[in-house]
C-alpha positions as CSV (number, residue, x, y, z in Angstrom):
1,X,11.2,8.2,-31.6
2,X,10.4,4.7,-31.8
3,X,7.3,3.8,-33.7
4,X,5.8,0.9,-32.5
5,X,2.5,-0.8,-33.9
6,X,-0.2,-2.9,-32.9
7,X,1.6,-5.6,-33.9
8,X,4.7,-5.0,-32.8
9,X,3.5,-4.5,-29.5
10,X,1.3,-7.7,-29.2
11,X,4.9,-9.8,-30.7
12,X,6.9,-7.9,-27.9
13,X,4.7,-8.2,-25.2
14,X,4.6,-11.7,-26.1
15,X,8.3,-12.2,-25.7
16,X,9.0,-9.8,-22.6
17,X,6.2,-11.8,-20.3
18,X,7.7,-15.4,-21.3
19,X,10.9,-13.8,-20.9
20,X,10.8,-11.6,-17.7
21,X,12.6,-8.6,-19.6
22,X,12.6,-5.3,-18.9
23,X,11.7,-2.9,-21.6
24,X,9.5,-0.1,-23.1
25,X,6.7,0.1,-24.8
26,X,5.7,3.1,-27.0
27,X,2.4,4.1,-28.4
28,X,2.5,6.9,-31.1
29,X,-0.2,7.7,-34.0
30,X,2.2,7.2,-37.2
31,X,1.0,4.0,-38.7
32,X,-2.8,3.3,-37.3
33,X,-5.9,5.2,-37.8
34,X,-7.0,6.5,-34.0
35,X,-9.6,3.6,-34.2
36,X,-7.2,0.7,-34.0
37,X,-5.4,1.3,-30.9
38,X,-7.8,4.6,-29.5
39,X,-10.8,5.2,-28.2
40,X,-12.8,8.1,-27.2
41,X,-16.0,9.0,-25.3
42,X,-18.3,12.1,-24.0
43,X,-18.2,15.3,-26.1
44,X,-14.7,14.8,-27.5
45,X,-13.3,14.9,-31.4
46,X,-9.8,13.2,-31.8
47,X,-7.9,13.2,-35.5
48,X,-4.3,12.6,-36.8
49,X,-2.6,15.6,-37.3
50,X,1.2,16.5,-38.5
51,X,2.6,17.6,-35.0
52,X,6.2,17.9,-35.3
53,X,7.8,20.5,-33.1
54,X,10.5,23.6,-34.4
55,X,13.0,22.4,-32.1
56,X,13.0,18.9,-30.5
57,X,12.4,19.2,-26.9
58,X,14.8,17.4,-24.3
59,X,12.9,14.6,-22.4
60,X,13.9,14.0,-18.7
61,X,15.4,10.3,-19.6
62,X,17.7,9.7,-22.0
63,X,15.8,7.0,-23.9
64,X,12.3,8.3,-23.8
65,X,10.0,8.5,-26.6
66,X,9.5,12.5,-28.1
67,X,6.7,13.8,-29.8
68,X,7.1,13.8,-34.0
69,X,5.6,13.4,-36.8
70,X,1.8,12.6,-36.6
71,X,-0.3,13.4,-33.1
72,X,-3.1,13.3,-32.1
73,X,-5.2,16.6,-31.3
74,X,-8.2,16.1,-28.9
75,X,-10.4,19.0,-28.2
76,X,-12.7,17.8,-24.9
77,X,-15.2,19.1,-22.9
78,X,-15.7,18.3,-18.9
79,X,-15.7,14.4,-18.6
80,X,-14.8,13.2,-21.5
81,X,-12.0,10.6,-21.9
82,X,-9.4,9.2,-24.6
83,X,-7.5,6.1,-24.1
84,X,-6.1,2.6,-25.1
85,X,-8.7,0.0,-26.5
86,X,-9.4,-2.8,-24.0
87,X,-9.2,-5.4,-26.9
88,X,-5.4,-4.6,-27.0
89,X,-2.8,-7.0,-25.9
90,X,-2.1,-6.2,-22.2
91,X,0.5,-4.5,-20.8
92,X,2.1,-6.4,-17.6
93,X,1.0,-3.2,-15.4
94,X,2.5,-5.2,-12.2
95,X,5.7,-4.5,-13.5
96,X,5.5,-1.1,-15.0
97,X,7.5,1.3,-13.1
98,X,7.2,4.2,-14.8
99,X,4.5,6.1,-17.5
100,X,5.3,9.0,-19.7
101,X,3.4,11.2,-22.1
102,X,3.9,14.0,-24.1
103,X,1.2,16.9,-24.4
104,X,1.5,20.2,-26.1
105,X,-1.2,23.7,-26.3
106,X,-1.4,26.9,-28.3
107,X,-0.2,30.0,-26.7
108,X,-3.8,31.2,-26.8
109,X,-5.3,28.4,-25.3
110,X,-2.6,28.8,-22.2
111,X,-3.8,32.6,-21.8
112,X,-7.6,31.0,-21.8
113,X,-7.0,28.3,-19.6
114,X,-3.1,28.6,-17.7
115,X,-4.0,25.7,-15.6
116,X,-5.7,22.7,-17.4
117,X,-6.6,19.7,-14.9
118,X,-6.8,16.4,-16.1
119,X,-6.4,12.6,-14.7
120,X,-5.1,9.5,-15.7
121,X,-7.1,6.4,-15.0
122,X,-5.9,3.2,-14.8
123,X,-9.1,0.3,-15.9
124,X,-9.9,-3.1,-15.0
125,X,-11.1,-5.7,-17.5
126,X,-14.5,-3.9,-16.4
127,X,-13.5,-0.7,-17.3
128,X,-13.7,0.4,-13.2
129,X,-10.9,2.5,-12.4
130,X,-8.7,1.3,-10.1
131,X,-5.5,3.9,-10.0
132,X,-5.6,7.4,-10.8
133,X,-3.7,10.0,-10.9
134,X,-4.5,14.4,-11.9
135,X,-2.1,15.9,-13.4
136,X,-1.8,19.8,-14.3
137,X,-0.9,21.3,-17.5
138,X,0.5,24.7,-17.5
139,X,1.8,27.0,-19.9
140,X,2.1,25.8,-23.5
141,X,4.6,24.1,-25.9
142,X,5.2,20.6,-25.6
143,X,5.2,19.1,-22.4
144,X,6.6,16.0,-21.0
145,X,4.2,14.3,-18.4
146,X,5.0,11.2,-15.8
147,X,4.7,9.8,-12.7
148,X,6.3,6.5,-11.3
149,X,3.8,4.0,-10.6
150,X,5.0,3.6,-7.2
151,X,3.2,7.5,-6.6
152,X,-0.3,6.3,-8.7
153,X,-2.8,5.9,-5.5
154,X,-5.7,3.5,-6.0
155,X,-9.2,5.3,-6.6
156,X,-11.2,6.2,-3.7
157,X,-12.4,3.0,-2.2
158,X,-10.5,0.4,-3.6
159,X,-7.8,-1.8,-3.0
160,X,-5.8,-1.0,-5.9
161,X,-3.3,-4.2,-7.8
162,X,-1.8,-3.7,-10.5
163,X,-2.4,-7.0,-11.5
164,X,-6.0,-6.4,-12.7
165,X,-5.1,-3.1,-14.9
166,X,-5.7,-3.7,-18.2
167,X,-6.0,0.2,-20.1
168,X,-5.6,3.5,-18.8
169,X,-7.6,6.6,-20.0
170,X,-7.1,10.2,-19.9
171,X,-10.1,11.7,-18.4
172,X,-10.7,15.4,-18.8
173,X,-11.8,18.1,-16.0
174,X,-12.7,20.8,-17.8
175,X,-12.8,22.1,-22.2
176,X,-9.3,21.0,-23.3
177,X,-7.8,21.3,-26.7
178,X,-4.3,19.8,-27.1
179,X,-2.0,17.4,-29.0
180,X,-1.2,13.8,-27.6
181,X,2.2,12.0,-28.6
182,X,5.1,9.7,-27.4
183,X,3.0,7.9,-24.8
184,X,5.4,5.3,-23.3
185,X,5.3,2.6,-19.8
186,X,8.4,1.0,-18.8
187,X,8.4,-2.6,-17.7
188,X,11.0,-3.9,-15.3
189,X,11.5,-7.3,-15.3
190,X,10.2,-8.3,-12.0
191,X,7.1,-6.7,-10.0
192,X,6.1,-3.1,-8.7
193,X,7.2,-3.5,-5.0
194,X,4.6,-1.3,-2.9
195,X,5.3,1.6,-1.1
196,X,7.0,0.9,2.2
197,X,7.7,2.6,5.5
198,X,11.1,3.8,4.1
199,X,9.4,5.5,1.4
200,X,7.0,7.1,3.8
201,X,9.5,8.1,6.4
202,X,10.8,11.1,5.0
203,X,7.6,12.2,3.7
204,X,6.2,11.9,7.4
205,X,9.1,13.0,8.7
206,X,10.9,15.8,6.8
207,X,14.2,17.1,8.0
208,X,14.4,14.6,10.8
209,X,17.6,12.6,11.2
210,X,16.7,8.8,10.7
211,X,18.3,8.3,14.0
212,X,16.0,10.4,16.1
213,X,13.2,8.2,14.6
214,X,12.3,5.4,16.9
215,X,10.9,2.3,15.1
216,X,9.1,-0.7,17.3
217,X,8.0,-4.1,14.9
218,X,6.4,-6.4,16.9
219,X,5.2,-9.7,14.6
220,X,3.1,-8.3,12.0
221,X,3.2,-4.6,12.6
222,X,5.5,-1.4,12.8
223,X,5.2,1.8,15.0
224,X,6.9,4.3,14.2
225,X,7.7,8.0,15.7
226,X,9.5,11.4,16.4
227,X,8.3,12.2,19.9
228,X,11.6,12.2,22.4
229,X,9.2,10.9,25.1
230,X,7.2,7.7,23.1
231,X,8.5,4.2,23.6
232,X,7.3,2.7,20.1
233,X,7.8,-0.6,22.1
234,X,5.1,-0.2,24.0
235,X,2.7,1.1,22.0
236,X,3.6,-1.8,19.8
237,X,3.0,-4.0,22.6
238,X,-1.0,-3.4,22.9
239,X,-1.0,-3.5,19.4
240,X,0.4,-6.6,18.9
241,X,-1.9,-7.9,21.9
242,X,-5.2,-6.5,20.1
243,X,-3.7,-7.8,17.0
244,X,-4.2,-11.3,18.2
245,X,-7.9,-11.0,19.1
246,X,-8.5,-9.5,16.1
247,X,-7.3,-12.4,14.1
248,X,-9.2,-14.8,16.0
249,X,-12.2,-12.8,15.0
250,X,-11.5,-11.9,11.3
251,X,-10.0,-13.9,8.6
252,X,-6.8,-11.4,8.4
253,X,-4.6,-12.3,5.3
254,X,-1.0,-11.6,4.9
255,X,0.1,-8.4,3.6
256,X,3.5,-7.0,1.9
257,X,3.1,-3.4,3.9
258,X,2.3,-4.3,7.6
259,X,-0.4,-2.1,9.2
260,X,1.8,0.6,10.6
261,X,1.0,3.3,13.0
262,X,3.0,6.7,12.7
263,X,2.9,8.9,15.9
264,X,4.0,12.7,15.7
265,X,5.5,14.6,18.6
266,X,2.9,17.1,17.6
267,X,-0.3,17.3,16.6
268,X,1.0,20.5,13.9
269,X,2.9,17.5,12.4
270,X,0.6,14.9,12.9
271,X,-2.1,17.2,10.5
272,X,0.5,18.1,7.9
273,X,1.4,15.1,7.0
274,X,-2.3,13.7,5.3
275,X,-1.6,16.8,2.4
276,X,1.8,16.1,1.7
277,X,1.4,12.6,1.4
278,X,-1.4,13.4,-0.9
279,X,0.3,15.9,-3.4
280,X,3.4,13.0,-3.5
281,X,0.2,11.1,-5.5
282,X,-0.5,14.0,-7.2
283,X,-4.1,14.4,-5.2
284,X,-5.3,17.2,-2.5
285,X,-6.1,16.3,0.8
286,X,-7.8,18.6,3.5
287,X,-5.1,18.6,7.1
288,X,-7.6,16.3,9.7
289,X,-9.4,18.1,12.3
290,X,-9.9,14.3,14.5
291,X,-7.2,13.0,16.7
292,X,-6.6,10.2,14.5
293,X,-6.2,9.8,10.6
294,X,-5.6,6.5,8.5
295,X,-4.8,7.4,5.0
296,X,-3.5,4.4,2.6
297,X,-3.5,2.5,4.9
298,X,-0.7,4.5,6.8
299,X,-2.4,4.9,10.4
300,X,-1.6,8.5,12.1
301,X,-2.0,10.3,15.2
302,X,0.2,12.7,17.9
303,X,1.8,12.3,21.3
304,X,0.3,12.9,24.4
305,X,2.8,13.0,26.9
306,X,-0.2,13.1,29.8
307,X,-1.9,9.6,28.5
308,X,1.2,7.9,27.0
309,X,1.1,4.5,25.4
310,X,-2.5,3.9,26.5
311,X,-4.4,6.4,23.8
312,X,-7.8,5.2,22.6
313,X,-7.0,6.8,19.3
314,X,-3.9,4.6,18.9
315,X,-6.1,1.5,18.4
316,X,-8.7,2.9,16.4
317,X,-6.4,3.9,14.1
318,X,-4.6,1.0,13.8
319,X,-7.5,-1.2,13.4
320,X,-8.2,1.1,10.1
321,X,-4.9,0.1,8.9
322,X,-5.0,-3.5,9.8
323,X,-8.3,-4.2,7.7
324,X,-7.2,-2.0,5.0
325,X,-3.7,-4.0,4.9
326,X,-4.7,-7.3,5.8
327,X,-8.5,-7.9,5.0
328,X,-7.9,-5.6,2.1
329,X,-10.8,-3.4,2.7
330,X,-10.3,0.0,1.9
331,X,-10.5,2.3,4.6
332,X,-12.9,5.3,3.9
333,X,-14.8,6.2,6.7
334,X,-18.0,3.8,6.0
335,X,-19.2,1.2,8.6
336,X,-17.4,-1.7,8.6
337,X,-14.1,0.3,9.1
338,X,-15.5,2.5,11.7
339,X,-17.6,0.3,13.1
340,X,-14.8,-2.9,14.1
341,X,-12.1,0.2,15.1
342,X,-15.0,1.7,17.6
343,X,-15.9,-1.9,18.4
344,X,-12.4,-3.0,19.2
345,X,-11.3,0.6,20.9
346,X,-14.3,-0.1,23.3
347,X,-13.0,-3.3,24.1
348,X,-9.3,-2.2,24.7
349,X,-11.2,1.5,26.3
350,X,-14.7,1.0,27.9
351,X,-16.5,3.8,28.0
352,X,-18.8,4.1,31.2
353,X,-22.0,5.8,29.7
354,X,-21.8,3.6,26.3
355,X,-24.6,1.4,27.3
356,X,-27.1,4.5,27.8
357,X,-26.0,6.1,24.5
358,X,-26.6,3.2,22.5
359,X,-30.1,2.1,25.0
360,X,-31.7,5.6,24.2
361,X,-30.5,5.9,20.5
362,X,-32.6,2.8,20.0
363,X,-35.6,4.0,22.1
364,X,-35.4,7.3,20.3
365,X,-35.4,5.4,16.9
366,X,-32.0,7.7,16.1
367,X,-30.9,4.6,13.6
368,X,-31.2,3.7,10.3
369,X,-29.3,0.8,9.6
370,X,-30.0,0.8,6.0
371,X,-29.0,4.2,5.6
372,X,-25.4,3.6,7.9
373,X,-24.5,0.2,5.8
374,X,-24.9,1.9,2.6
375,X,-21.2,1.5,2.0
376,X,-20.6,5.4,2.0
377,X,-19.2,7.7,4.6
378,X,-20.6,7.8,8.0
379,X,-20.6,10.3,10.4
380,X,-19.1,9.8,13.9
381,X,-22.6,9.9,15.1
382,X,-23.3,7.0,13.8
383,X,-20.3,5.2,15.1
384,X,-22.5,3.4,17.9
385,X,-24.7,1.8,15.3
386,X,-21.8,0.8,13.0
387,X,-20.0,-0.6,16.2
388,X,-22.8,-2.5,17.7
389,X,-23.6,-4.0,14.8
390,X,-20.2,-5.1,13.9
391,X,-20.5,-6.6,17.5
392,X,-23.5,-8.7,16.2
393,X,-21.9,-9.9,13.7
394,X,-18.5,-10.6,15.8
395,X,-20.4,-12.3,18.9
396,X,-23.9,-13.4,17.7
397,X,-23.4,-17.3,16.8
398,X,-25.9,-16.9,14.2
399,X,-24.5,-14.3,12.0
400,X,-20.4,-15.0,13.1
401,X,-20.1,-18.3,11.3
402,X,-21.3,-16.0,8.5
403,X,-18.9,-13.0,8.8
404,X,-15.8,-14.5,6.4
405,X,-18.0,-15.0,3.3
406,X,-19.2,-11.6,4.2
407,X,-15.9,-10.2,4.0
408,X,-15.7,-12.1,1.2
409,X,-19.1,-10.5,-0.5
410,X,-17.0,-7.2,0.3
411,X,-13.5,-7.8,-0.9
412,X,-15.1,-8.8,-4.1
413,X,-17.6,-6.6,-4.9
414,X,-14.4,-3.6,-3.5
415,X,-17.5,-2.4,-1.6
416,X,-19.1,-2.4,1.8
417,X,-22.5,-1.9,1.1
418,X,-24.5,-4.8,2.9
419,X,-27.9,-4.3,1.6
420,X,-26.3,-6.7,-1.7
421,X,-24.9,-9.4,0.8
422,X,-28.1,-9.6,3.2
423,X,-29.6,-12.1,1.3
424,X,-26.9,-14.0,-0.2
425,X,-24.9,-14.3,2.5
426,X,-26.6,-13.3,6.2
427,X,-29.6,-15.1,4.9
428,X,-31.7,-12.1,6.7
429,X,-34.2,-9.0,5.5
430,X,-33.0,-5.3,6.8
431,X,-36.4,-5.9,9.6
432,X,-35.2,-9.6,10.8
433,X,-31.4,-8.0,11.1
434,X,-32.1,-4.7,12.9
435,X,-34.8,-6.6,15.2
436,X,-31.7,-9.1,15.9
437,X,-29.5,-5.8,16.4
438,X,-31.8,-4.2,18.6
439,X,-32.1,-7.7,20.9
440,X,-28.0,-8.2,21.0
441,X,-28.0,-4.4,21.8
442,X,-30.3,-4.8,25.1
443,X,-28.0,-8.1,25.8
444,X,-24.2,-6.8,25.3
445,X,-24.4,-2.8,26.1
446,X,-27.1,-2.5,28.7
447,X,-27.4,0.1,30.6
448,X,-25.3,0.3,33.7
């Protein structure tokens, strides 16, 4: 296998970013103690060992680095990590396509443990992970693992670039004792394109002829579906028109993926889709039990034949993509995202009886507008604070001059939670915003 020091790598890396080359890049444990290139946390021990296997085993690309020589053995418990130094030279992660790593296990520790989870983070300059992926280990022997980079899903909450990797780590799950070798990345010579509806058609859409799926794109967003009786067109048409408010409301950015809604001629298909799509990351994901589901920013539903084009959940949903793909907030169920896709579905969909929900919510002090802003998931009975408020800060004059530095405060800080941004930004104390949310309430959803 190639053997490739830390000075090697910083002189290659040197040459393949001024260049724009593609290449590999290997990291092995023949020539540097663990500490120059490794480090380690949690209950772990790491060492040097001689490694080579009886029989060279066949890697899946001709070309890829094979374990030899010297390894390294890790014996972990639950949480601890092992990974690349942040001082190293960095890696242009934006244009890797592709990482690879070899691991091998005793036949006794298979029998104790025949399925050993484990994930791969990918860090920031902060050391916050911002991909991940699990993998499983079974069986023992040397093992060649990899995924494309393309499949690595940003970490829960984040909008994930590439960009802004500088290490990955391998984080363990459980007690883990195995040998590390022939970790390799490789680098094409121009950026990581994301993944794009023609990657996620077949995944949505298994065993269905591209021609019986009907696609609408309309400006800046796609609709897409299977159901013999839905005119994509005009579905894509409300969208588009709600599209517009939208971006006279928020400061909307271009995106490379436009928000795209997927509709399903069933709601069977509509629910199976959230899991596959999840193990093609390598993650688990439950099948939704909601009408609607926006996962990666891929908005989701099912046909209705009875309501047609003119489903609430169609622009609830799509509002969760467009904020995830062009205000780059991740969707994941806190109050910004539900609170604009309520506010705006309202808008599209009044609902007759809104004003009295929200009227005797307030006088029944059932709100806690700290607790609903903490950034973390809500629960759809809180959608009516999340959306009213989002209405204050859409429609009020003195907090919407405010609202783009507070998107701002959130893309940032890759978090929602407005408790930080109160002061800094809105200029206001929880008391003075909720007593402002309360009057705006009484003004714009009184009851009927």
């Amino acid at each position: 296998m190639q053997r490739i020091c830390f000075a090697v790598i910083f002189a290659l890396w040197c040459g393949v970013v001024a260049a724009q080359e593609a290449g590999k890049v290997t990291w092995d444990f023949e020539k540097q103690t663990l500490g120059a290139e490794w480090t380690a946390g949690g209950k772990i021990t790491a060492t040097r060992a001689i490694g080579e296997p009886a029989q060279k085993p066949k890697a899946s690309h001709e070309g890829d680095a094979i374990p030899g020589g010297q390894v390294a053995t890790i014996s972990a418990q639950p949480g601890a990590f092992f990974g690349l130094k942040k001082e190293l030279p960095r890696v242009p992660w934006e244009r890797v396509q592709r990482i690879s790593f070899w691991l091998s296990r005793s036949e006794e520790e298979a029998k104790r443990d025949p399925e050993c989870e484990f994930d791969l983070f990918f860090l920031n300059a902060n050391n916050k992970p911002v991909f991940s992926r699990k993998f499983v280990f079974k069986g023992s022997g040397w093992q060649q693992f990899e995924a494309p980079t393309l499949w690595i899903a940003p970490t829960t909450g984040r909008i994930g670039s590439w960009s802004g990797v500088q290490r990955f780590t391998l984080s363990f799950r459980e007690e883990s004792h195995l040998s590390l070798d022939a970790v390799q990345v490789d680098v094409a010579a121009q950026p990581q394109a994301p993944v794009a509806l023609e990657d996620i058609l077949p995944i949505a859409f298994p065993g269905v002829a591209p021609a019986a799926i009907k696609t609408a794109k309309r400006g800046g967003l796609v609709v897409a579906t299977n159901a013999t009786d839905c005119n994509p067109e005009k579905v894509a048409a409300i969208l588009q028109s709600l599209e517009k408010k939208i971006a006279a409301d928020l400061p909307l950015g271009d995106s490379a993926v436009p928000p795209t809604l997927l509709i399903f001629a069933t709601r069977d298909e509509y629910q199976k889709f959230p899991p596959r799509l999840a193990m093609r990351y390598g993650k688990d994901a439950a099948e939704p039990q909601s009408d609607g589901f926006t996962m990666l920013g891929w908005a989701t539903s099912s046909w209705d034949s009875q309501q047609g084009a003119e489903q609430p959940v169609f622009v609830h949903e799509f509002v969760h993509s467009l904020l995830e793909r062009r205000l780059q907030i991740a969707n994941q169920g806190e109050w910004f995202q539900e609170g604009m896709a309520t506010f705006y579905q309202l808008q599209q969909y009044p609902q007759k009886n809104m004003g009295e929900v929200i009227q005797l919510g307030i006088s029944r002090e059932q709100y806690d507008l700290a607790a609903v802003t903490s950034g973390k998931h809500v629960s759809s009975n809180a959608f009516w604070q999340a959306a009213t408020l989002c209405s204050l800060l859409l429609r009020d004059p003195s907090y919407a001059p405010k609202l783009k530095d507070l998107v701002a405060g959130f893309q940032r800080e890759q978090s929602t939670a407005l408790e930080p941004q109160l002061e800094p930004v809105l200029k206001v104390s929880f008391e003075r915003l909720t007593n402002d949310w309360k009057k705006h309430c009484r003004e714009a959803w009184p009851v009927r």
